[in-house]
PyMOL CGO cylinders between C-alpha atoms (Angstrom):
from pymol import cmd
from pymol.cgo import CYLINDER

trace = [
    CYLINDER, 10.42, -235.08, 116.92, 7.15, -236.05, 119.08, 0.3, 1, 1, 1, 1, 1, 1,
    CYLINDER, 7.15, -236.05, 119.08, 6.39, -232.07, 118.92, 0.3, 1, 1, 1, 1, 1, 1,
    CYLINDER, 6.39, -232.07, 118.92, 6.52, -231.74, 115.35, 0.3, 1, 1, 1, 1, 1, 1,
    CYLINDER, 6.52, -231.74, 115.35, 4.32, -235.18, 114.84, 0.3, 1, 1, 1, 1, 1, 1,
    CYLINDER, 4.32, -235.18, 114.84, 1.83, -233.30, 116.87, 0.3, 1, 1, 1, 1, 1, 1,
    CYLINDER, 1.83, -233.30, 116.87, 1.70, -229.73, 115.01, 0.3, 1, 1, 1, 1, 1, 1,
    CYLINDER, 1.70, -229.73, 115.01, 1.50, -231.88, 111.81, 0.3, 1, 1, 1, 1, 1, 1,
    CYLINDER, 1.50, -231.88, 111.81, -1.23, -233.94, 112.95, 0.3, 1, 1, 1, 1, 1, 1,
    CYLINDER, -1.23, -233.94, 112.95, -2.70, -230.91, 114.52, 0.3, 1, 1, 1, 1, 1, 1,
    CYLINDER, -2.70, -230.91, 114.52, -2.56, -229.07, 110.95, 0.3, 1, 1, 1, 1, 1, 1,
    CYLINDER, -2.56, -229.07, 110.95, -3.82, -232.28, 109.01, 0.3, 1, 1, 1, 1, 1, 1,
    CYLINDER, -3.82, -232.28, 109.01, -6.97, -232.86, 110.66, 0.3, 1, 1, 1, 1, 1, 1,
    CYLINDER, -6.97, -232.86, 110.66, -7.80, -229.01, 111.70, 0.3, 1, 1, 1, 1, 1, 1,
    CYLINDER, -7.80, -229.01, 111.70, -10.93, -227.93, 108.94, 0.3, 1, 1, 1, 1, 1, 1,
    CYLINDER, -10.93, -227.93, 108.94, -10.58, -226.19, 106.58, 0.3, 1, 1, 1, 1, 1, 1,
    CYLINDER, -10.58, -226.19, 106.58, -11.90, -222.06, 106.78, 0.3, 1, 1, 1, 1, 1, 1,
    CYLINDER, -11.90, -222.06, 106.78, -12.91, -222.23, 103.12, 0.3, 1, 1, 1, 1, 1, 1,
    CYLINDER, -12.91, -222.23, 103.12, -16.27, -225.14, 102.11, 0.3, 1, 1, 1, 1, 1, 1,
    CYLINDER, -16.27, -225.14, 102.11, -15.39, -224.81, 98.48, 0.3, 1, 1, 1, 1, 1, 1,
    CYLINDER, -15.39, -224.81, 98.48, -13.73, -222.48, 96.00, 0.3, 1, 1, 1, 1, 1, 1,
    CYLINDER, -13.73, -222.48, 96.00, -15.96, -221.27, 93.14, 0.3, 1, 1, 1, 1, 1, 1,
    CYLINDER, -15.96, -221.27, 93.14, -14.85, -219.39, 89.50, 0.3, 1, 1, 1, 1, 1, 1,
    CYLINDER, -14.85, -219.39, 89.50, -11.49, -218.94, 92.09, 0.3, 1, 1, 1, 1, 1, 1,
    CYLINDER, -11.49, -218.94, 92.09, -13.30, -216.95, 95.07, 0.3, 1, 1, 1, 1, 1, 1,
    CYLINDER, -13.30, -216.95, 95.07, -12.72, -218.93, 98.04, 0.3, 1, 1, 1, 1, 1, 1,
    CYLINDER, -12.72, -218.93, 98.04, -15.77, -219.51, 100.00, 0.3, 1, 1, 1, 1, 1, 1,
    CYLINDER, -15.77, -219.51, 100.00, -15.74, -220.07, 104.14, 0.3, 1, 1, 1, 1, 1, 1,
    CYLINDER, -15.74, -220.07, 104.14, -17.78, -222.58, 105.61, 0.3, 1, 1, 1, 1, 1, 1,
    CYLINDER, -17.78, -222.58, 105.61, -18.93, -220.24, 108.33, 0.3, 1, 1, 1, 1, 1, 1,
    CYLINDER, -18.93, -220.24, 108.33, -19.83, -216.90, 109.26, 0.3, 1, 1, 1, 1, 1, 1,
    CYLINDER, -19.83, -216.90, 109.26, -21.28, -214.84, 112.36, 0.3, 1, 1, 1, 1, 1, 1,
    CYLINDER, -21.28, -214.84, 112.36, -24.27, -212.69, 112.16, 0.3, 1, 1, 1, 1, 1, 1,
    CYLINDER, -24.27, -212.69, 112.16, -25.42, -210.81, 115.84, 0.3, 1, 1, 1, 1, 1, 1,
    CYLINDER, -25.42, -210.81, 115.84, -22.77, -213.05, 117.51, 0.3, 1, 1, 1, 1, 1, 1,
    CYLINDER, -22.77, -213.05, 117.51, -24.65, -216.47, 115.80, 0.3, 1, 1, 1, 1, 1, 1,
    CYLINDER, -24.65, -216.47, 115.80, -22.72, -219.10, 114.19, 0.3, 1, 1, 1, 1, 1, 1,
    CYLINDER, -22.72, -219.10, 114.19, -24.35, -219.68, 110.57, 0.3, 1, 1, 1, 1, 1, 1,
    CYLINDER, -24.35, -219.68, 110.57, -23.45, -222.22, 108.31, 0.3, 1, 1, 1, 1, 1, 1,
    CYLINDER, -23.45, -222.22, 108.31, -22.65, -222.17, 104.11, 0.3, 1, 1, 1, 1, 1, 1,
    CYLINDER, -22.65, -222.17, 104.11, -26.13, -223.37, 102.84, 0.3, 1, 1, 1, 1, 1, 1,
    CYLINDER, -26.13, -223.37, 102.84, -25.21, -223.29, 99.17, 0.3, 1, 1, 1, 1, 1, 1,
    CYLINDER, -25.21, -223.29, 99.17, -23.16, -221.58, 96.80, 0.3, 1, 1, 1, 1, 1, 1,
    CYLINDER, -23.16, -221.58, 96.80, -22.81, -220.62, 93.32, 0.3, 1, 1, 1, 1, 1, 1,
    CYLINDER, -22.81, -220.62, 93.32, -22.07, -218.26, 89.99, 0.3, 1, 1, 1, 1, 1, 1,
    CYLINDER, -22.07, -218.26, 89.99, -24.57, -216.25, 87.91, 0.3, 1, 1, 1, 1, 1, 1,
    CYLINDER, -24.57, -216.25, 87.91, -24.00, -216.94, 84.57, 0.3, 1, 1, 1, 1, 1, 1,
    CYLINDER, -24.00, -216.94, 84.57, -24.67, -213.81, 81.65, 0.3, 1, 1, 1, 1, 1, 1,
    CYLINDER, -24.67, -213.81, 81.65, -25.95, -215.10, 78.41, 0.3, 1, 1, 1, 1, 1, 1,
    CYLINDER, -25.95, -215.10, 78.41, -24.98, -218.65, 79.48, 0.3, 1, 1, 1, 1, 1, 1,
    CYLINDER, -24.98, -218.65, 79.48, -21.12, -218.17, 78.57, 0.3, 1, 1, 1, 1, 1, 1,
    CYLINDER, -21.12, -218.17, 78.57, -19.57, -215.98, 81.80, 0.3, 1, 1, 1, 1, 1, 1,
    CYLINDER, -19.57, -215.98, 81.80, -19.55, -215.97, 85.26, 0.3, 1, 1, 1, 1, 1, 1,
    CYLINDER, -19.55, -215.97, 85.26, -20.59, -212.07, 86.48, 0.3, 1, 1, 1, 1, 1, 1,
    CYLINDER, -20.59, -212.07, 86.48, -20.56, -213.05, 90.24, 0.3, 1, 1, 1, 1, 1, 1,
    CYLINDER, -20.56, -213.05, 90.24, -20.40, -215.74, 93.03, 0.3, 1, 1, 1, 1, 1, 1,
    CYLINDER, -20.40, -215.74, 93.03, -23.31, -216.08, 95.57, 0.3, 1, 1, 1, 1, 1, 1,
    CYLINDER, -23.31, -216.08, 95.57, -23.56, -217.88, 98.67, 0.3, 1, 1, 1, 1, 1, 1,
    CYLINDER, -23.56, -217.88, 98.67, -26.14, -218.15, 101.49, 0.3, 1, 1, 1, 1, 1, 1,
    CYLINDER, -26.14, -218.15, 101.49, -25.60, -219.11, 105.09, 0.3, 1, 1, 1, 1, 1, 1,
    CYLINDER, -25.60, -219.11, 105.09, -28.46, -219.89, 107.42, 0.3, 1, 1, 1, 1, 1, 1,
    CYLINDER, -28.46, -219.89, 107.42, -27.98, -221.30, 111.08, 0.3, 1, 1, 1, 1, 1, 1,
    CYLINDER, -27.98, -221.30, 111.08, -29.17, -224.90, 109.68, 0.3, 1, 1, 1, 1, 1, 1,
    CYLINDER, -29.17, -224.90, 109.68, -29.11, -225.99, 106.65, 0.3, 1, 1, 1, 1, 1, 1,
    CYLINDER, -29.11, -225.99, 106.65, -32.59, -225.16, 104.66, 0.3, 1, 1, 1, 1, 1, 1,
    CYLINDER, -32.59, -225.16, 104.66, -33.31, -226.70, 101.13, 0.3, 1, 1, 1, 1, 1, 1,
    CYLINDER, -33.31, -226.70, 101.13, -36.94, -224.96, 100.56, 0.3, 1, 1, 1, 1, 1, 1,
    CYLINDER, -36.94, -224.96, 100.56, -37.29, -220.74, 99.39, 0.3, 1, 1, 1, 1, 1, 1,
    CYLINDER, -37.29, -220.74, 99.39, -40.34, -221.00, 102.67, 0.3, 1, 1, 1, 1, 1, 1,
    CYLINDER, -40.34, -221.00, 102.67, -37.62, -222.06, 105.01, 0.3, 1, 1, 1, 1, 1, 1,
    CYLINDER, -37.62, -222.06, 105.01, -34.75, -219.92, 103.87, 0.3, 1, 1, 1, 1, 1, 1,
    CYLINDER, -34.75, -219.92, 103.87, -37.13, -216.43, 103.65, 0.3, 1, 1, 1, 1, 1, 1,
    CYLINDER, -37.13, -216.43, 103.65, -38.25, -217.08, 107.34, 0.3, 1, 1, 1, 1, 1, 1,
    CYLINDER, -38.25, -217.08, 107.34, -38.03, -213.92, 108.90, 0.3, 1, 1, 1, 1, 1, 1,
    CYLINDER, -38.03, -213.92, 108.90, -37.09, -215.42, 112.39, 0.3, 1, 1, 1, 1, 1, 1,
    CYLINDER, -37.09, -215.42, 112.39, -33.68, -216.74, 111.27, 0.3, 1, 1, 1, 1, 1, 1,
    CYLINDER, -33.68, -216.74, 111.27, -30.47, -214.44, 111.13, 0.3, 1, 1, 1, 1, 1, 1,
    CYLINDER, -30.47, -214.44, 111.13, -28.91, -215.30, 107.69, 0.3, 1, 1, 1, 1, 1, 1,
    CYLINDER, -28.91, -215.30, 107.69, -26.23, -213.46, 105.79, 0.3, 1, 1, 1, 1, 1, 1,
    CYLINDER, -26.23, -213.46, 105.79, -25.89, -213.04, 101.63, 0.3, 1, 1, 1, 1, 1, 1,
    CYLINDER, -25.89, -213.04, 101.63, -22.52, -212.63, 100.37, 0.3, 1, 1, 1, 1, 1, 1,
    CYLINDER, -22.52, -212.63, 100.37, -22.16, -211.22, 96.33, 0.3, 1, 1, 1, 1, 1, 1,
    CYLINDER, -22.16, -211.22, 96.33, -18.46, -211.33, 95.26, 0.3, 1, 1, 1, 1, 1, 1,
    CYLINDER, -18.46, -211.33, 95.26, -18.49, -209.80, 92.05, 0.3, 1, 1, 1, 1, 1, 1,
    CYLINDER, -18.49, -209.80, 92.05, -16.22, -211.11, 89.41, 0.3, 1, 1, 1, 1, 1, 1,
    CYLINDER, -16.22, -211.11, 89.41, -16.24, -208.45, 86.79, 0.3, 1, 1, 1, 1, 1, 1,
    CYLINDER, -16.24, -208.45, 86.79, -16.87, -204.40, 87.00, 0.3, 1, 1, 1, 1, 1, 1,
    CYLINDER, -16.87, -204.40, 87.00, -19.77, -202.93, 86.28, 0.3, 1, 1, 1, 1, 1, 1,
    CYLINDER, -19.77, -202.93, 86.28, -21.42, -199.80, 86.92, 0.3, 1, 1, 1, 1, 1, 1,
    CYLINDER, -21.42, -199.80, 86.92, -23.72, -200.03, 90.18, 0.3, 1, 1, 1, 1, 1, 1,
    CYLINDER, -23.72, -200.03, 90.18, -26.33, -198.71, 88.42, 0.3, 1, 1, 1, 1, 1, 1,
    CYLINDER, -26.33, -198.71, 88.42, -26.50, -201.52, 86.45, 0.3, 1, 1, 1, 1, 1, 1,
    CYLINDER, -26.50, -201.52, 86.45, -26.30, -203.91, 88.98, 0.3, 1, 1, 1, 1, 1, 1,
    CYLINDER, -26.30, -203.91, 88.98, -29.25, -202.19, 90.82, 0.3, 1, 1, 1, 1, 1, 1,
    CYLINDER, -29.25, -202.19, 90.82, -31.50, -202.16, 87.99, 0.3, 1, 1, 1, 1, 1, 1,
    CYLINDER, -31.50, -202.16, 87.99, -30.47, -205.82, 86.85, 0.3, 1, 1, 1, 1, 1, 1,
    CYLINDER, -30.47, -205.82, 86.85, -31.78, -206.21, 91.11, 0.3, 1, 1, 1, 1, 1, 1,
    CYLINDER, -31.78, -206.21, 91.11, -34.85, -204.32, 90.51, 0.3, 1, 1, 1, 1, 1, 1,
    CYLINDER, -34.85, -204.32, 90.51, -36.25, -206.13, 87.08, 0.3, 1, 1, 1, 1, 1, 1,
    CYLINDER, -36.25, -206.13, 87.08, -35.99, -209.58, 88.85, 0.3, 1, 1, 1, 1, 1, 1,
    CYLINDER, -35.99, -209.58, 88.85, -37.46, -208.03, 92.26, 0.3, 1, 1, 1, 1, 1, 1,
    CYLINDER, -37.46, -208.03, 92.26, -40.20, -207.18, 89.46, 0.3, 1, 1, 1, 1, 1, 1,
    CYLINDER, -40.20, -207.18, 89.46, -40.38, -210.60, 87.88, 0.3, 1, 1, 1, 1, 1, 1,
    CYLINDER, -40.38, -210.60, 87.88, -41.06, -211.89, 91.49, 0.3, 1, 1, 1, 1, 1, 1,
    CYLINDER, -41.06, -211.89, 91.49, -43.59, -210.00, 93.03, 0.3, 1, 1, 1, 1, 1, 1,
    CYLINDER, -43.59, -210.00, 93.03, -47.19, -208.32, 92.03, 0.3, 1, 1, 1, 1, 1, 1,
    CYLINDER, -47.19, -208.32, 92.03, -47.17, -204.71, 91.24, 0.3, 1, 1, 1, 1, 1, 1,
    CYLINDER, -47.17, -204.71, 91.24, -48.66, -204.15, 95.35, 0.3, 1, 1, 1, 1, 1, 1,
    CYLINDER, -48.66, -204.15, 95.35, -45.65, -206.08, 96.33, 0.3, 1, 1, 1, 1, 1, 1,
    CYLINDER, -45.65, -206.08, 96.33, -43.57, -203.77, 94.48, 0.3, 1, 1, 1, 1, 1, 1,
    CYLINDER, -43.57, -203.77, 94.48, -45.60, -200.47, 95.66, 0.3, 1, 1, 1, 1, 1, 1,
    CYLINDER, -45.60, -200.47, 95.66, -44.96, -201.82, 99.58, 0.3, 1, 1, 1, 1, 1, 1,
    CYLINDER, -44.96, -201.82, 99.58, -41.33, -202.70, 98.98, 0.3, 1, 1, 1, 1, 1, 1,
    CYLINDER, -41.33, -202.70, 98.98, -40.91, -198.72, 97.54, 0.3, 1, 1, 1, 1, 1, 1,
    CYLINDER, -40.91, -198.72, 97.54, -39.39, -197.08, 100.36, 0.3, 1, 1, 1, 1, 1, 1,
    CYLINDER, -39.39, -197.08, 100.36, -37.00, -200.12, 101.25, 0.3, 1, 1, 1, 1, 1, 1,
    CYLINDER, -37.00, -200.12, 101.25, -35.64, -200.36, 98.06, 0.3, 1, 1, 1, 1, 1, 1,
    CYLINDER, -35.64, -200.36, 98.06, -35.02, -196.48, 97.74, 0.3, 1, 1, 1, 1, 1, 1,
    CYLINDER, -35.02, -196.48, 97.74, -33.21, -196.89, 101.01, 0.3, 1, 1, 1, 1, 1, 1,
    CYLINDER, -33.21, -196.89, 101.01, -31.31, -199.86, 99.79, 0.3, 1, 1, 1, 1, 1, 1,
    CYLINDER, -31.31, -199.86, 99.79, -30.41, -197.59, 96.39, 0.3, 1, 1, 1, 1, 1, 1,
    CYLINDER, -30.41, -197.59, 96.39, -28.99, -194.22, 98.07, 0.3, 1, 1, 1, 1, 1, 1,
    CYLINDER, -28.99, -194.22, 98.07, -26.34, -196.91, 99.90, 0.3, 1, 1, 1, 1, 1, 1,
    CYLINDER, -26.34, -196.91, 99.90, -24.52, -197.09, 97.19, 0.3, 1, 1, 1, 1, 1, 1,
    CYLINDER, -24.52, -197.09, 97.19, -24.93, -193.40, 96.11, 0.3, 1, 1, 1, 1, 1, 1,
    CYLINDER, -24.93, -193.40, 96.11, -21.38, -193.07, 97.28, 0.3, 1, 1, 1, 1, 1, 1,
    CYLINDER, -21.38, -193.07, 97.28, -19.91, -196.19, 94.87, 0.3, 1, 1, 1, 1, 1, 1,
    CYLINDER, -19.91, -196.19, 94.87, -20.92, -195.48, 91.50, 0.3, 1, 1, 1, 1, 1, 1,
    CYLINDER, -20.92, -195.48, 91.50, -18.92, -198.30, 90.23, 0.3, 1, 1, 1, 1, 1, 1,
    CYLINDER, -18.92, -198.30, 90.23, -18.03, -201.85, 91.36, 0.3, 1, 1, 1, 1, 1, 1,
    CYLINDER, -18.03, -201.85, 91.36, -15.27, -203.53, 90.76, 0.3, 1, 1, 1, 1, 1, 1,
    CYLINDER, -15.27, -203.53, 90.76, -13.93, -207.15, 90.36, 0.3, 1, 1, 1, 1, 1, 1,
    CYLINDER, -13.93, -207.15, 90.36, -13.34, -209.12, 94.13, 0.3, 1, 1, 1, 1, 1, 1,
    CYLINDER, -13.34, -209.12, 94.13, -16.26, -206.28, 95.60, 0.3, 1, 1, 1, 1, 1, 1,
    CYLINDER, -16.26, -206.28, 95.60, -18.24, -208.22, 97.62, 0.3, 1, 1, 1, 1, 1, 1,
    CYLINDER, -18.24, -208.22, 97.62, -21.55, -207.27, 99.08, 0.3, 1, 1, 1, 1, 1, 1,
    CYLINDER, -21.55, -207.27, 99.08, -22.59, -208.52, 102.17, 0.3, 1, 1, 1, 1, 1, 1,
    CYLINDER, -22.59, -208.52, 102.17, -26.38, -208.70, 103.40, 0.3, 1, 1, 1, 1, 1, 1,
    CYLINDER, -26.38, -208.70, 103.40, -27.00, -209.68, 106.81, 0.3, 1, 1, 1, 1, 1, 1,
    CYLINDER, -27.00, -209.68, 106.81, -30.53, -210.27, 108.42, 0.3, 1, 1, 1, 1, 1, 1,
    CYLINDER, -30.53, -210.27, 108.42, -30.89, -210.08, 111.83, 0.3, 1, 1, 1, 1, 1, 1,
    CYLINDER, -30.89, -210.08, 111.83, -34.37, -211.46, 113.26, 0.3, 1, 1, 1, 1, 1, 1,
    CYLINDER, -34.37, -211.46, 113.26, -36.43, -208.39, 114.36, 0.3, 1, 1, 1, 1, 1, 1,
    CYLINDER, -36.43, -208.39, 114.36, -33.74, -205.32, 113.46, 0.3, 1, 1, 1, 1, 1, 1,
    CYLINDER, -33.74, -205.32, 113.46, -33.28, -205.89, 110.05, 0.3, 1, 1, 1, 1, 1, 1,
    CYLINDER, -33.28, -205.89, 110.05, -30.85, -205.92, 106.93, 0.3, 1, 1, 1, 1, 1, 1,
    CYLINDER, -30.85, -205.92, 106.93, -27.33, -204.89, 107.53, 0.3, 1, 1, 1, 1, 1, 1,
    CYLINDER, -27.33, -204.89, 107.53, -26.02, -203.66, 104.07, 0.3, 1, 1, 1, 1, 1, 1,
    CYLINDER, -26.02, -203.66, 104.07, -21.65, -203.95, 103.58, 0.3, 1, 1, 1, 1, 1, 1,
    CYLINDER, -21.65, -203.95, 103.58, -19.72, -203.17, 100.94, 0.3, 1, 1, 1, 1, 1, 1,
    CYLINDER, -19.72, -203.17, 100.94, -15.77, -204.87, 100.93, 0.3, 1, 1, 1, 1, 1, 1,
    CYLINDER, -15.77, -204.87, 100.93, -16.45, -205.20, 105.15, 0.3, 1, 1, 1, 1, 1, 1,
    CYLINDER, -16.45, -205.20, 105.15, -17.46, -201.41, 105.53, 0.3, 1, 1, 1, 1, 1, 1,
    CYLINDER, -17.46, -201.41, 105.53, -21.25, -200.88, 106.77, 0.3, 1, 1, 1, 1, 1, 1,
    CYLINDER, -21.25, -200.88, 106.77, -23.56, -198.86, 104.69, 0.3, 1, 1, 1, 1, 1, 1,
    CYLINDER, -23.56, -198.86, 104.69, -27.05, -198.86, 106.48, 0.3, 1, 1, 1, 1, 1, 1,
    CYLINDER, -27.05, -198.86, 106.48, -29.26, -201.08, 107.75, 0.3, 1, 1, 1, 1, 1, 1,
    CYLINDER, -29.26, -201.08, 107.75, -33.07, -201.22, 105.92, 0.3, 1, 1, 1, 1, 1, 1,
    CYLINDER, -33.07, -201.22, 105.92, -34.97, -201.96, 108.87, 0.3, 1, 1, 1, 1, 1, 1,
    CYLINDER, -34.97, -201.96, 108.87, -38.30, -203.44, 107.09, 0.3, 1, 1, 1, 1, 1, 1,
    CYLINDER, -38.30, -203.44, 107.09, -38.34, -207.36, 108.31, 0.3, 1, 1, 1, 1, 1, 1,
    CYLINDER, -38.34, -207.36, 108.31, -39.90, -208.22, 104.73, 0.3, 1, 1, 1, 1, 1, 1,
    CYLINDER, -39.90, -208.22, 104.73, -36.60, -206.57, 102.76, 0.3, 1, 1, 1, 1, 1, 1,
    CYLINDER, -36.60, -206.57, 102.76, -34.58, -209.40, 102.97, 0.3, 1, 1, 1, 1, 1, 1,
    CYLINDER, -34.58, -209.40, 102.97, -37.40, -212.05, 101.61, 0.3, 1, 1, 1, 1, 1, 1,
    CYLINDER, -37.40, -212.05, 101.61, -38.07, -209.83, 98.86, 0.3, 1, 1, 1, 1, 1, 1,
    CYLINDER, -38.07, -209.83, 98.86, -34.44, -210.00, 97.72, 0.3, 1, 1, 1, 1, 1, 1,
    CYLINDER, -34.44, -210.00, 97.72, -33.79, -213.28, 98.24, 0.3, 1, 1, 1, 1, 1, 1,
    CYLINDER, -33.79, -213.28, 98.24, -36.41, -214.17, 96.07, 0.3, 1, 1, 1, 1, 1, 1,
    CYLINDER, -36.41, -214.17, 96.07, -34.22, -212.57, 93.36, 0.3, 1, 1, 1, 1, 1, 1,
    CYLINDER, -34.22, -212.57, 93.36, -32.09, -216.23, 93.36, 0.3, 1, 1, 1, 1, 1, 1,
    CYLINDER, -32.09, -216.23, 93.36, -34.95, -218.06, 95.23, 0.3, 1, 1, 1, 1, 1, 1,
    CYLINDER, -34.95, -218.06, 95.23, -38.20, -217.00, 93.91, 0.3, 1, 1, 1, 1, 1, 1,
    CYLINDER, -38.20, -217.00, 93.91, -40.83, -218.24, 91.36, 0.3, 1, 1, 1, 1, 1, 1,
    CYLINDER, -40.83, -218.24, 91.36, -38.65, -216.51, 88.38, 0.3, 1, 1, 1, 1, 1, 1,
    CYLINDER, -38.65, -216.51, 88.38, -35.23, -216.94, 89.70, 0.3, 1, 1, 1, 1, 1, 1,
    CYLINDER, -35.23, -216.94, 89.70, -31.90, -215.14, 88.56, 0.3, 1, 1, 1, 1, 1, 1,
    CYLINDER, -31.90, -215.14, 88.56, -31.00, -218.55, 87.32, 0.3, 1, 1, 1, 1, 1, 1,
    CYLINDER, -31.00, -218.55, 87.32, -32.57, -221.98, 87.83, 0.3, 1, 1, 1, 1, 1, 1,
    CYLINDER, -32.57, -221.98, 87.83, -29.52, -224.00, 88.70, 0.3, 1, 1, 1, 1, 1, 1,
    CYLINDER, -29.52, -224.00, 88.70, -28.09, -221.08, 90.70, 0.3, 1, 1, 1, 1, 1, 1,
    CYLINDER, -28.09, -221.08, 90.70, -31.31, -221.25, 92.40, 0.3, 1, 1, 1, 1, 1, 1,
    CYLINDER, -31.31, -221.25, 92.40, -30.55, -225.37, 93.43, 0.3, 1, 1, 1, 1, 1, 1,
    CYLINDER, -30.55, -225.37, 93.43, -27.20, -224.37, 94.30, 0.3, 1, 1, 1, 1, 1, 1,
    CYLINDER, -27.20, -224.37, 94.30, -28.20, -222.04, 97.25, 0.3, 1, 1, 1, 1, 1, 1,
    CYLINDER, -28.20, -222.04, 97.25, -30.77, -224.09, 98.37, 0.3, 1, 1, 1, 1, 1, 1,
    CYLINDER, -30.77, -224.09, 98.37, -28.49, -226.77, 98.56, 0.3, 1, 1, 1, 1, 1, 1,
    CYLINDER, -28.49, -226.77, 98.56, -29.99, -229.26, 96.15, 0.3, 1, 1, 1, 1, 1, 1,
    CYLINDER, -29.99, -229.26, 96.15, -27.05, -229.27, 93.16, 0.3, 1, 1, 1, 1, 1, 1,
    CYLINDER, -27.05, -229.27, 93.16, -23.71, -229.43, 93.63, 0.3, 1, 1, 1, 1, 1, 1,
    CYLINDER, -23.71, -229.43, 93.63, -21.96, -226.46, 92.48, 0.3, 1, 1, 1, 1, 1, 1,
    CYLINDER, -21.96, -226.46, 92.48, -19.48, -226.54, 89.82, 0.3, 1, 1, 1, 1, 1, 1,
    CYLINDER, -19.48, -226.54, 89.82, -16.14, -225.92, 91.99, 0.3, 1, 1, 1, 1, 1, 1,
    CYLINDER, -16.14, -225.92, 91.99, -12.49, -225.84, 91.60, 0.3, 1, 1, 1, 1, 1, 1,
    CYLINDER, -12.49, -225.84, 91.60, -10.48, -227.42, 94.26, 0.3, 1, 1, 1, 1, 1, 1,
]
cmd.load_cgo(trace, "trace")
């Protein structure tokens, strides 16, 4: 009797692996990036033409950040995670990518960021179409990187440090993706989640 008090005290009080579950993706409250323990910073869903969720996003940083400055530095490992909800052709997903990378940087920007997104493109020359529950992983690591995964497989790795800012500012910059989504990774609003 004492031994099963125990496991179900020990089960009660354990955390759970999941922060939150969003539009029914369940999302963990951790992850590891180059063997470093990083944190959920914020979480939410892109919304097309205000009525339906197209995917879930979440950000994890080693401590929790609630400024774009903060979140883009290049000397923290951080990891992007883009569970798609719906299929779509990757070619639309990558163009969708590429007119909000335009939104949110000067034509230079865009002219220096060339070669890294071209990289970033022939990835996914192999998946011409995404499905519903794909999930994209992006992983930073200080000084090596972006580490590109599709559904846990690794693609590549785009080695220019300045990558991973520029795509973040898709959700994060001066013309984000979507303005609450924006709040919701940056921890600032409360996602709208189901328990």
């Amino acid at each position: 009797m004492i031994k099963l008090f125990l496991t179900l005290l020990l089960f009660s009080t354990s955390p759970s692996l999941f922060a939150l579950t969003i539009a029914g993706v369940n999302i963990p409250d951790s992850a590891q990036v180059a063997g470093q323990s990083l944190s959920l910073n914020g979480a939410g869903t892109r919304l097309m033409a205000g009525m339906f969720n197209v995917y879930v996003v979440a950000l994890y940083l080693p401590e929790p950040q609630h400024t774009p400055e903060a979140v883009f530095a290049e000397t923290l490992n951080k990891r992007l995670v883009l569970h798609l909800l719906f299929n779509v052709r990757t070619q639309q997903l990558l163009d969708a990518t590429q007119q909000l990378l335009s939104e949110n940087h000067s034509a230079l920007e865009i002219k220096a960021l060339a070669a890294s997104w071209n990289t970033f493109t022939q990835l996914f020359n192999q998946h011409t179409e995404m499905n519903s529950n794909d999930e994209i992983v992006l992983d930073f690591v200080s000084n090596q990187g972006c580490n590109v995964s599709l559904n846990g497989a690794f693609l590549g790795q785009i080695s220019e440090q300045k990558f991973m800012r520029a795509i973040l500012k898709v959700w994060l910059g001066e013309h984000p993706a979507q303005a609450n989504l924006k709040q919701q990774l940056l921890g600032a609003e409360t996602s709208h989640a189901t328990p």
